[in-house]
N, CA, C and O atoms as a Tinker XYZ file with bonds, in Angstrom:
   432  protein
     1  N    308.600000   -6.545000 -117.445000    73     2
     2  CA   309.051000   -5.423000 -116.607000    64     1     3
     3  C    307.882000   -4.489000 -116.328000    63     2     4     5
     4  O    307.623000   -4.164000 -115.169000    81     3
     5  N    306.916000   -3.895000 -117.729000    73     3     6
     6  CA   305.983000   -3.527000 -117.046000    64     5     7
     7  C    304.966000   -3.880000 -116.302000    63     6     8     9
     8  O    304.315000   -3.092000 -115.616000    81     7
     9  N    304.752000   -5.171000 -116.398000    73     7    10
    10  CA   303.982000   -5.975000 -115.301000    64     9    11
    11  C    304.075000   -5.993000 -114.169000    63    10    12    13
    12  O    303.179000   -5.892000 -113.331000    81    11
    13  N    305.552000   -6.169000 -113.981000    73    11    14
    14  CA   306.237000   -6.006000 -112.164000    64    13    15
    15  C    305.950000   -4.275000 -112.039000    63    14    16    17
    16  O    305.703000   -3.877000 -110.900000    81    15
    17  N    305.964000   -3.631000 -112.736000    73    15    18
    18  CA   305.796000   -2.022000 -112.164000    64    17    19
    19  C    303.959000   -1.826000 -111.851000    63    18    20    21
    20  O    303.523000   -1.205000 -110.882000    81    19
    21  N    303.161000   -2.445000 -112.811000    73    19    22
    22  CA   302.042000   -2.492000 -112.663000    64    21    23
    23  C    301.546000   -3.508000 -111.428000    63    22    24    25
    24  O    300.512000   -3.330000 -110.784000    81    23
    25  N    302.481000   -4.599000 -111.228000    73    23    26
    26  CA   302.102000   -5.121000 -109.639000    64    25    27
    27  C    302.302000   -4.215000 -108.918000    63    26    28    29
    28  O    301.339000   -3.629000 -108.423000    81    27
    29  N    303.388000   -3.889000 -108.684000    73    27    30
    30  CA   303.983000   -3.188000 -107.351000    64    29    31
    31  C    303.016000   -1.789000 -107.510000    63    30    32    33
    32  O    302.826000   -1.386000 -106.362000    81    31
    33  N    302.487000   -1.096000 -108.267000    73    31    34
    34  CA   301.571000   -0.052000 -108.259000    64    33    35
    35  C    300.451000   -0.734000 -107.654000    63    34    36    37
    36  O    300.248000   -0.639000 -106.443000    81    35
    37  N    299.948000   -1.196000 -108.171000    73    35    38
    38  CA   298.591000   -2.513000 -107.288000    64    37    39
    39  C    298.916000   -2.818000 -105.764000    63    38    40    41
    40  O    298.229000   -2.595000 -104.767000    81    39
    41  N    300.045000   -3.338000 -105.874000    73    39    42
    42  CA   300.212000   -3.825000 -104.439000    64    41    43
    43  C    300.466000   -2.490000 -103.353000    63    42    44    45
    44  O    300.065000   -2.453000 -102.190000    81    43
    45  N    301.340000   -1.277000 -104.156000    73    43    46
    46  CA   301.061000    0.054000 -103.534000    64    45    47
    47  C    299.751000    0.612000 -102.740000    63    46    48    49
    48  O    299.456000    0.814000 -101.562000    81    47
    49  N    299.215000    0.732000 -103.824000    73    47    50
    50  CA   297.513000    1.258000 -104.010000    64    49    51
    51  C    297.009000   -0.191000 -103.013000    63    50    52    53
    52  O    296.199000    0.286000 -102.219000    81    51
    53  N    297.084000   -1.084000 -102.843000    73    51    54
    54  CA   296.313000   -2.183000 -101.469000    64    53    55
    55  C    296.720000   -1.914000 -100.540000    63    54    56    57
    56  O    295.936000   -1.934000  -99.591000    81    55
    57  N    298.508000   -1.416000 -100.213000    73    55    58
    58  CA   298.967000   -1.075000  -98.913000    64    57    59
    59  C    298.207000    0.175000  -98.894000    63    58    60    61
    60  O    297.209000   -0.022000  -98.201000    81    59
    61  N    298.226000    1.209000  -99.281000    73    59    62
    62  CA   297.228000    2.476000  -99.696000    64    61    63
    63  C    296.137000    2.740000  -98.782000    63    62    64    65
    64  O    295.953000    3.721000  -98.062000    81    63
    65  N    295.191000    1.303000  -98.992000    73    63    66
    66  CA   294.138000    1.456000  -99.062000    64    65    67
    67  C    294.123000    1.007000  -97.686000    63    66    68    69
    68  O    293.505000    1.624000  -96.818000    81    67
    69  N    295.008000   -0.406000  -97.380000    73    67    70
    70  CA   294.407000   -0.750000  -96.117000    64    69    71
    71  C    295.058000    0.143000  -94.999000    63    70    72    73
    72  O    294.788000   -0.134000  -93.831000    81    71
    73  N    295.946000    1.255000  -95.291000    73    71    74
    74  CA   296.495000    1.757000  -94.331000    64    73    75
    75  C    295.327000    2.908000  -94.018000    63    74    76    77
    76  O    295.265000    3.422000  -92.901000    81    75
    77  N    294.556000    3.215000  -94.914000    73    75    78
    78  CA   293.458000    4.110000  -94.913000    64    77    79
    79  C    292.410000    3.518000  -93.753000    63    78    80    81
    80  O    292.048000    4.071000  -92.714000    81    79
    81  N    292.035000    2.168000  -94.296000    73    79    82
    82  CA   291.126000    1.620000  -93.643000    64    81    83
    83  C    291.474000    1.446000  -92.208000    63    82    84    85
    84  O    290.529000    1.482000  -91.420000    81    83
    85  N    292.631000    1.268000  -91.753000    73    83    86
    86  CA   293.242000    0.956000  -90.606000    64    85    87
    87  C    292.832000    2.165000  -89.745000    63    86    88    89
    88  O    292.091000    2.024000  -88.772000    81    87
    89  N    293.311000    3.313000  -90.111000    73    87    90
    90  CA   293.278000    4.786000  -89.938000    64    89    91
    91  C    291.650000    4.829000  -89.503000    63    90    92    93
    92  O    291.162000    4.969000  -88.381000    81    91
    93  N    291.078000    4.679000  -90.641000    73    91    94
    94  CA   289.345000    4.333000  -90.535000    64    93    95
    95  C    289.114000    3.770000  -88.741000    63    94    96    97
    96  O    288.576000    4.231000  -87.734000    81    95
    97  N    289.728000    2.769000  -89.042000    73    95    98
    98  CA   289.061000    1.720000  -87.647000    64    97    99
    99  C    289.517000    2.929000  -86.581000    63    98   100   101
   100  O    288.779000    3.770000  -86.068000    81    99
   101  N    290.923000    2.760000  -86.410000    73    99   102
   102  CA   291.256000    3.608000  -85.459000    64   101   103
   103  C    290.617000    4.542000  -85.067000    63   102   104   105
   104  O    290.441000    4.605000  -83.851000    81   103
   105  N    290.128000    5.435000  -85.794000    73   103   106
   106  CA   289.560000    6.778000  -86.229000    64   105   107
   107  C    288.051000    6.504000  -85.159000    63   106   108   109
   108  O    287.716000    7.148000  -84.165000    81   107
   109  N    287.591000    5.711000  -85.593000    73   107   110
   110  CA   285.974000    4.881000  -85.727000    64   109   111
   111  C    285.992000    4.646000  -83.974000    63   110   112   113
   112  O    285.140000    5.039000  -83.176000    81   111
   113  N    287.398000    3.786000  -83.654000    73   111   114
   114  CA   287.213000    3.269000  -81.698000    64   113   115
   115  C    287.591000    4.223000  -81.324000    63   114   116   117
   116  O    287.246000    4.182000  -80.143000    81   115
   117  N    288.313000    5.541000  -81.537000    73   115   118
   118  CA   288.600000    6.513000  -80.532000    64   117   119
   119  C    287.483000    7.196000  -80.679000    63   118   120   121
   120  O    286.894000    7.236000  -79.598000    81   119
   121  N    286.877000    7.793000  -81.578000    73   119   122
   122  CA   284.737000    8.368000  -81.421000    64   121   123
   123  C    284.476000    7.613000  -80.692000    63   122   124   125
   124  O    284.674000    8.080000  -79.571000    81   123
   125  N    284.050000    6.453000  -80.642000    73   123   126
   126  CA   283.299000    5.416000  -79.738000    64   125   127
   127  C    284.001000    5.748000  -78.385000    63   126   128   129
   128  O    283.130000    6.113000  -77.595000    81   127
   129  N    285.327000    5.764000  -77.770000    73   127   130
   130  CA   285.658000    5.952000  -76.613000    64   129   131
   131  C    285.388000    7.424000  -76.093000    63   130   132   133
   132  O    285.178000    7.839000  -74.953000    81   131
   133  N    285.465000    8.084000  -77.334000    73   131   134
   134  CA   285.183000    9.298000  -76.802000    64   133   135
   135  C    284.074000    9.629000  -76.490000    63   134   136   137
   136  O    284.022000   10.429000  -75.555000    81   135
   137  N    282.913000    9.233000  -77.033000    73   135   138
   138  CA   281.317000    9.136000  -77.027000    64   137   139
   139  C    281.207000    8.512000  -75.753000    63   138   140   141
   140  O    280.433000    9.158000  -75.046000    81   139
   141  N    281.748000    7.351000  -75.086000    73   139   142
   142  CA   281.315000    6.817000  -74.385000    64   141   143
   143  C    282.078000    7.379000  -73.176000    63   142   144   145
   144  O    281.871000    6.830000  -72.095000    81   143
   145  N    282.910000    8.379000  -73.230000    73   143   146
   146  CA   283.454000    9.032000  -72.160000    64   145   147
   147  C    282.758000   10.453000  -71.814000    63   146   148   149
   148  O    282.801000   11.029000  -70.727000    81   147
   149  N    282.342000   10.725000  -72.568000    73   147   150
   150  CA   281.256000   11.981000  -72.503000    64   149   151
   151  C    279.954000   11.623000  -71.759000    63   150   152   153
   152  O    279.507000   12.181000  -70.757000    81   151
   153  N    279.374000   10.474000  -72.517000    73   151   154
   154  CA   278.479000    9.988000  -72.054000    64   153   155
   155  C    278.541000   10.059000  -70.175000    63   154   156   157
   156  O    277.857000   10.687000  -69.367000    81   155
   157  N    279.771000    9.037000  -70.000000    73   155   158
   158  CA   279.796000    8.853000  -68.687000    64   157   159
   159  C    279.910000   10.362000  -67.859000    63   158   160   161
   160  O    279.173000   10.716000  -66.938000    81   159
   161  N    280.903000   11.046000  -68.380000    73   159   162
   162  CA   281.255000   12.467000  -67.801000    64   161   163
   163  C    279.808000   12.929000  -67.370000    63   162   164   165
   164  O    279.350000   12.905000  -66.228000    81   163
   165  N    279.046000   13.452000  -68.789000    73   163   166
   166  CA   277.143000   13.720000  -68.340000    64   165   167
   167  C    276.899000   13.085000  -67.225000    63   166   168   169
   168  O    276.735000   13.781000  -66.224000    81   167
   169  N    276.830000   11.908000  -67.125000    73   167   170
   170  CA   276.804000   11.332000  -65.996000    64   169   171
   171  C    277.097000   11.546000  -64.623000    63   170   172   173
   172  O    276.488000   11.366000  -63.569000    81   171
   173  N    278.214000   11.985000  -64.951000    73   171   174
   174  CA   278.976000   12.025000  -63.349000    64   173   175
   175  C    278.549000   13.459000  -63.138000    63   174   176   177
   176  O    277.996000   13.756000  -62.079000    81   175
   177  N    278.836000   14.670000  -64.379000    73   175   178
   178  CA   278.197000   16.047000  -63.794000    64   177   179
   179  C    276.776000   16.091000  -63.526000    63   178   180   181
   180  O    276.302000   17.038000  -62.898000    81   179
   181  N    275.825000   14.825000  -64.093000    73   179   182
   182  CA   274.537000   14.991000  -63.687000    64   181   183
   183  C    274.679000   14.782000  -62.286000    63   182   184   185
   184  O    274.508000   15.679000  -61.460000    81   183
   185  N    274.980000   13.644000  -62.015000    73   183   186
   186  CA   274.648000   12.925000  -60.641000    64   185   187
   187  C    275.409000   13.512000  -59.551000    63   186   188   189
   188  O    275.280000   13.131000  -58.387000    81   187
   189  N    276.700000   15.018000  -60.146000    73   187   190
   190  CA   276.854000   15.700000  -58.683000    64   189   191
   191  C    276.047000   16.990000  -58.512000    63   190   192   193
   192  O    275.952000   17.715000  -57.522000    81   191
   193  N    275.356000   17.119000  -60.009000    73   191   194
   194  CA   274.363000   18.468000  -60.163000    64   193   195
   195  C    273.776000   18.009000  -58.920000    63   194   196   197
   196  O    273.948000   18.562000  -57.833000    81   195
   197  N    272.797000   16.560000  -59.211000    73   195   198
   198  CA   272.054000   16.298000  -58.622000    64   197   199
   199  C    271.910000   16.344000  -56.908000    63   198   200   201
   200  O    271.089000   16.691000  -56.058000    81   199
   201  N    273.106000   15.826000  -56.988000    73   199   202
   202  CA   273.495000   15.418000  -55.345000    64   201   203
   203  C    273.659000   17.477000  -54.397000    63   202   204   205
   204  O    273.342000   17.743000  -53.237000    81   203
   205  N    274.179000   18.375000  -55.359000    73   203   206
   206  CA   274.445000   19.484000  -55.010000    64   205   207
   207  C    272.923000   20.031000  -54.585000    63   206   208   209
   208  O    272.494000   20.534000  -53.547000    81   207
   209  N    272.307000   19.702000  -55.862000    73   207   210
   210  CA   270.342000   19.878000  -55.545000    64   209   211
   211  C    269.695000   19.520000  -54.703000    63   210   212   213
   212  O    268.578000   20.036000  -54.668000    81   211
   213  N    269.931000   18.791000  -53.933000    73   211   214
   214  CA   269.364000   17.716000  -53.127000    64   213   215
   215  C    269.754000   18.170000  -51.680000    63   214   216   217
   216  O    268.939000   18.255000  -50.762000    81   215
   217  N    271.055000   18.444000  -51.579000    73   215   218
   218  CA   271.820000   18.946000  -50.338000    64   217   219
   219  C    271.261000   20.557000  -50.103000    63   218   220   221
   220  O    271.028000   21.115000  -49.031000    81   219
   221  N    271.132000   21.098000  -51.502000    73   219   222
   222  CA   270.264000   22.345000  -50.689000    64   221   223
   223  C    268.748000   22.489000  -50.518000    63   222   224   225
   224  O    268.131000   23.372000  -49.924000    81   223
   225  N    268.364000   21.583000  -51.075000    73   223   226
   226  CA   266.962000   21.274000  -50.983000    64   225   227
   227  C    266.714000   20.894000  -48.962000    63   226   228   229
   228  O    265.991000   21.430000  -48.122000    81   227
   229  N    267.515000   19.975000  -48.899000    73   227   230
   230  CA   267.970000   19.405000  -48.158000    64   229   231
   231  C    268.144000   20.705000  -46.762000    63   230   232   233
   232  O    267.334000   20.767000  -45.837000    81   231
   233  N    269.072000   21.419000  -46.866000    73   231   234
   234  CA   269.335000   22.431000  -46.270000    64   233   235
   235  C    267.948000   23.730000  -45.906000    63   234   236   237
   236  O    267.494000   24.282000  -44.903000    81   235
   237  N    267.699000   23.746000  -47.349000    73   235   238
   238  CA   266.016000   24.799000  -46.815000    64   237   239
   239  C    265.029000   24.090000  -46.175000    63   238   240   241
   240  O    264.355000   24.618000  -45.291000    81   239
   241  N    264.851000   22.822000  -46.563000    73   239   242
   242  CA   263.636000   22.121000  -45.308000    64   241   243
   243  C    263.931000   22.288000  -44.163000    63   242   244   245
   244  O    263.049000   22.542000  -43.343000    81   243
   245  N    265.333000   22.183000  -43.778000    73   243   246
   246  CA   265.891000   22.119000  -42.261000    64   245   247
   247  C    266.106000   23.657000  -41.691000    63   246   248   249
   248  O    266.150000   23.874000  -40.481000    81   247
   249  N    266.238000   24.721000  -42.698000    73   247   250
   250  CA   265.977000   26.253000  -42.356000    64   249   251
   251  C    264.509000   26.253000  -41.744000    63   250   252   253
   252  O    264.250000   26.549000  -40.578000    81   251
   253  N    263.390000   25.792000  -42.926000    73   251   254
   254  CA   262.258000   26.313000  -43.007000    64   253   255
   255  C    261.613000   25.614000  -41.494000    63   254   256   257
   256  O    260.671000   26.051000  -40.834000    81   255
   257  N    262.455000   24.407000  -41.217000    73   255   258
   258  CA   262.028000   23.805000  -39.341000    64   257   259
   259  C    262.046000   24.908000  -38.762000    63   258   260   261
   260  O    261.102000   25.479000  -38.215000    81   259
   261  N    263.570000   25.384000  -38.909000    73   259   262
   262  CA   263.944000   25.887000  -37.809000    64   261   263
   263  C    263.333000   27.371000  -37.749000    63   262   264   265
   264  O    263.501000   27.998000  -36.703000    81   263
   265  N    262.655000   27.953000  -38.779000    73   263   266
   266  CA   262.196000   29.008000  -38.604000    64   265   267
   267  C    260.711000   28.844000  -38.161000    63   266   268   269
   268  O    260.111000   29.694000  -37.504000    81   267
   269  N    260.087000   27.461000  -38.661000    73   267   270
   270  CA   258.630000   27.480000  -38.198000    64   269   271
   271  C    258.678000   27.034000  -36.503000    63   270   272   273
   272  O    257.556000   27.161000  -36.014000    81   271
   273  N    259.579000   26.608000  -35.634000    73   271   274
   274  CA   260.257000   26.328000  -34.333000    64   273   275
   275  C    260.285000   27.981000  -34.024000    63   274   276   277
   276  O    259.435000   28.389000  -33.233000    81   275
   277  N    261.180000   28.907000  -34.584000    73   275   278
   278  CA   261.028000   30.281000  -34.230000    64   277   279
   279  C    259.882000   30.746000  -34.573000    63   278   280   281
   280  O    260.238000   31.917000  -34.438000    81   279
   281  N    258.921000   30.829000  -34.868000    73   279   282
   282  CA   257.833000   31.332000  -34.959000    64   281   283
   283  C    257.005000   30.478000  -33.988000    63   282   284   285
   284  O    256.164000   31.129000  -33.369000    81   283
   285  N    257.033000   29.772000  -33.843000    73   283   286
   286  CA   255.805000   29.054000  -32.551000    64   285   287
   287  C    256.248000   29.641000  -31.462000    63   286   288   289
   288  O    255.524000   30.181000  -30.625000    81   287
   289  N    258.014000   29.528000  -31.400000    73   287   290
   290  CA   257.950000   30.166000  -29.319000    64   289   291
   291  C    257.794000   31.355000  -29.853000    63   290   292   293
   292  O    257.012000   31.842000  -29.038000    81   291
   293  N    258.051000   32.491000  -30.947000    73   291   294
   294  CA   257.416000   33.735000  -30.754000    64   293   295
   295  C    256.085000   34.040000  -30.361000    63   294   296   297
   296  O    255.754000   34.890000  -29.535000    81   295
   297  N    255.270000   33.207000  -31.078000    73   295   298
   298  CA   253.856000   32.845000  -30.780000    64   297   299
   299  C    253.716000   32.844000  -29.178000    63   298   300   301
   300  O    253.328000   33.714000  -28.398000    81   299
   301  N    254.134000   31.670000  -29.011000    73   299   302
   302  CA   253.752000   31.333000  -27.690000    64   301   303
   303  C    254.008000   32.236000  -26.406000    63   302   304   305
   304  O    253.301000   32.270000  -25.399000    81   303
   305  N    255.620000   33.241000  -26.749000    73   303   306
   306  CA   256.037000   34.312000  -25.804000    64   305   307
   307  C    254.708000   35.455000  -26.241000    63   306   308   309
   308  O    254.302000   35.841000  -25.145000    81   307
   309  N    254.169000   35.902000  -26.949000    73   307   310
   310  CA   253.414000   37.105000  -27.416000    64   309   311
   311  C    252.319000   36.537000  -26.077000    63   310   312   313
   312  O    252.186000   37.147000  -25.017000    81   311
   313  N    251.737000   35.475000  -26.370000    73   311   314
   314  CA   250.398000   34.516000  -25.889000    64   313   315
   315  C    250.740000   34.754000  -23.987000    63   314   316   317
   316  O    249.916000   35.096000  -23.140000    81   315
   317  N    252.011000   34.476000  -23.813000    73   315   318
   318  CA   252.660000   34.681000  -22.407000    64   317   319
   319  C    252.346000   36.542000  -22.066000    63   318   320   321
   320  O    251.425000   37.087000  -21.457000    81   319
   321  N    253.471000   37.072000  -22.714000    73   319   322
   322  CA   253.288000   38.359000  -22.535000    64   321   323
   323  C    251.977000   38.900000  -22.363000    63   322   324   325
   324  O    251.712000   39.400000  -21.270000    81   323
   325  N    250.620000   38.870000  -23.778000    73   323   326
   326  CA   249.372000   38.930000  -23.317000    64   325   327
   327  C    248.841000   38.343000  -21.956000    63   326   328   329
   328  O    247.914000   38.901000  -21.368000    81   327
   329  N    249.307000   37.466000  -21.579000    73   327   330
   330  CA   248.678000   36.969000  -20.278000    64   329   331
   331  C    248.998000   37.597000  -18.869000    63   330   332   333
   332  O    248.484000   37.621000  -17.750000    81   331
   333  N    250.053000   38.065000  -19.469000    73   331   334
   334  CA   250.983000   38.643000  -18.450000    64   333   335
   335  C    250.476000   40.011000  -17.909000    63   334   336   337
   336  O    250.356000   40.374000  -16.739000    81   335
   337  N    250.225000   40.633000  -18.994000    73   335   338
   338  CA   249.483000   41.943000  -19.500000    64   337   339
   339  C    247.929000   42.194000  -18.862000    63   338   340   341
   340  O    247.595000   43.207000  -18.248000    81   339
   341  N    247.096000   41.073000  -19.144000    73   339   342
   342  CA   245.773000   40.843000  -18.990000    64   341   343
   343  C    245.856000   40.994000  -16.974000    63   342   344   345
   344  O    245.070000   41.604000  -16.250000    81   343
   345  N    247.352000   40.023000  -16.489000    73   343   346
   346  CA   246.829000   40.239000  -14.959000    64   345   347
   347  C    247.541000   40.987000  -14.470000    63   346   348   349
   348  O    247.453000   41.100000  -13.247000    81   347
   349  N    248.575000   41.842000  -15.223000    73   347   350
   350  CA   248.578000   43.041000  -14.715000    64   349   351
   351  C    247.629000   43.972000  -14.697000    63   350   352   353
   352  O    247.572000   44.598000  -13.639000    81   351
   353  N    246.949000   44.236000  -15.430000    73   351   354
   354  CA   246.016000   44.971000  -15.758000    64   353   355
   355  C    244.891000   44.672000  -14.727000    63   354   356   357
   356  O    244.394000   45.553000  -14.026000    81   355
   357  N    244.503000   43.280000  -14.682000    73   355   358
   358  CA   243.457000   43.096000  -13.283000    64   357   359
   359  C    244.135000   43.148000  -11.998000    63   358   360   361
   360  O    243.410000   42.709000  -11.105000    81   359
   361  N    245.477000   43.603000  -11.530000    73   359   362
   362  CA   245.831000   43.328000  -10.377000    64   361   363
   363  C    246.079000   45.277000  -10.135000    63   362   364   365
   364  O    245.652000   45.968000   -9.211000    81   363
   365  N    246.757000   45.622000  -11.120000    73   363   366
   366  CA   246.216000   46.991000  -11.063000    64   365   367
   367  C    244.968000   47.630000  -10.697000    63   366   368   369
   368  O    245.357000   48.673000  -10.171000    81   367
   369  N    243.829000   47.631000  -10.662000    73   367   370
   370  CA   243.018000   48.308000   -9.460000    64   369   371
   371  C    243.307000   47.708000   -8.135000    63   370   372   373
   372  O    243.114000   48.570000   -7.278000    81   371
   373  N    243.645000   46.715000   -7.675000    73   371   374
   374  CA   243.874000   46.207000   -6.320000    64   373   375
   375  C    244.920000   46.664000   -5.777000    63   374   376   377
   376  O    245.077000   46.660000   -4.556000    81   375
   377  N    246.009000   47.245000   -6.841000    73   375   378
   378  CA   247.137000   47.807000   -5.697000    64   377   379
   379  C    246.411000   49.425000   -5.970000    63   378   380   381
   380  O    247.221000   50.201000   -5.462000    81   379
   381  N    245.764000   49.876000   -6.292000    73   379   382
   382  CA   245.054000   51.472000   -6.392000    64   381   383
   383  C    244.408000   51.468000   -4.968000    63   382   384   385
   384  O    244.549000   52.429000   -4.212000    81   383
   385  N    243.759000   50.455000   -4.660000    73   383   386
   386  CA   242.857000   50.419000   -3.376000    64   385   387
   387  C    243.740000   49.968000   -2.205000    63   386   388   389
   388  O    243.375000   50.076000   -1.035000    81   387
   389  N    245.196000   49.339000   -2.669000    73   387   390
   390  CA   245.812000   49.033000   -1.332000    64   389   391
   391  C    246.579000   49.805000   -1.291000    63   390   392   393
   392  O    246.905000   49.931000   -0.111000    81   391
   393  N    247.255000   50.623000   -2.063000    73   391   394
   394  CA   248.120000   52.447000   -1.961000    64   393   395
   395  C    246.874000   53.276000   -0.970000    63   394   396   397
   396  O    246.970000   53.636000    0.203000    81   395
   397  N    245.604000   53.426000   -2.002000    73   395   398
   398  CA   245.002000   54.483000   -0.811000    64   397   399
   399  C    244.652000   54.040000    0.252000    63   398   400   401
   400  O    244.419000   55.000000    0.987000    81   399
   401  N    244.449000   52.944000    0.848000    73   399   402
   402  CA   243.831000   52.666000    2.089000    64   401   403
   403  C    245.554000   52.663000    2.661000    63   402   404   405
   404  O    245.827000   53.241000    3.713000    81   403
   405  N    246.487000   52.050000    1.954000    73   403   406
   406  CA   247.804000   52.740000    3.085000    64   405   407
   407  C    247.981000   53.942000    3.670000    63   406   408   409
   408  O    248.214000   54.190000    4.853000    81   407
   409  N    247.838000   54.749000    2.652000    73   407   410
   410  CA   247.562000   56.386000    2.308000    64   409   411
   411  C    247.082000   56.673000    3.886000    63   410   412   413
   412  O    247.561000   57.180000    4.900000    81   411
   413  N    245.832000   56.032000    3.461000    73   411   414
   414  CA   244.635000   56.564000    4.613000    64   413   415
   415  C    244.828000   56.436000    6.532000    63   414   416   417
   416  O    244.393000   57.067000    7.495000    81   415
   417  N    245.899000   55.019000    6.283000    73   415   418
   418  CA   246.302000   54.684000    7.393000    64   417   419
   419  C    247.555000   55.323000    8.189000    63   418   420   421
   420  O    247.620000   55.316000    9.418000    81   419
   421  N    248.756000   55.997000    7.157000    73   419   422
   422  CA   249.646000   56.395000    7.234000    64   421   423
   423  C    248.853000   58.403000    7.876000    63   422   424   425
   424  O    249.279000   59.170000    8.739000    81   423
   425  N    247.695000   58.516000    6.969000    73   423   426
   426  CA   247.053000   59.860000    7.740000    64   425   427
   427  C    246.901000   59.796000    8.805000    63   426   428   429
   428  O    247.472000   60.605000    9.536000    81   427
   429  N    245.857000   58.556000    9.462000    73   427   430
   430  CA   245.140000   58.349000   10.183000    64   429   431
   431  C    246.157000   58.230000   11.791000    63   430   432
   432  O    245.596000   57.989000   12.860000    81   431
């Protein structure tokens, strides 16, 4: 009789143990899934960091066109205007001499 109580304590203590170990495994593949779901997650928030980086990177090259495009025709209108300027400026004595000789004719 105490033998059968000392099995069944034994055989207790093995169910015991492997229900532990079971627990163990279990325990052991859900870390691993979870590790390897993190992993991937990093992943996916890297690669939309990335893609977000890229699109504004992306976006200031295509500003920085469009502002070096606005700065050339400013350029080029200043370059106009000066020119513009330069023959006004030489066509100005010629209407000085064609006012007074009107002048002179309108006396005369």
């Amino acid at each position: 009789d105490q033998c059968k109580d000392a099995k069944q304590t034994l055989q207790d203590e093995i169910d015991a143990h492997n229900n532990t170990q079971n627990e163990l495994q279990s325990s052991t593949v859900f870390l691993s899934s979870t590790k390897q779901l993190l992993r991937n997650t990093e992943k996916t928030e890297h690669a939309k960091a990335k893609e977000q980086l890229q699109k504004t990177v992306n976006d200031l090259v295509a500003k920085s066109k469009a502002y070096e495009i606005e700065v050339a025709a400013h350029k080029s209108t200043c370059k106009r205007l000066a020119s513009t300027e330069e023959a006004l400026k030489s066509t100005t004595p010629d209407l000085a001499l064609e006012r007074e000789s009107l002048r002179t004719e309108k006396v005369a």
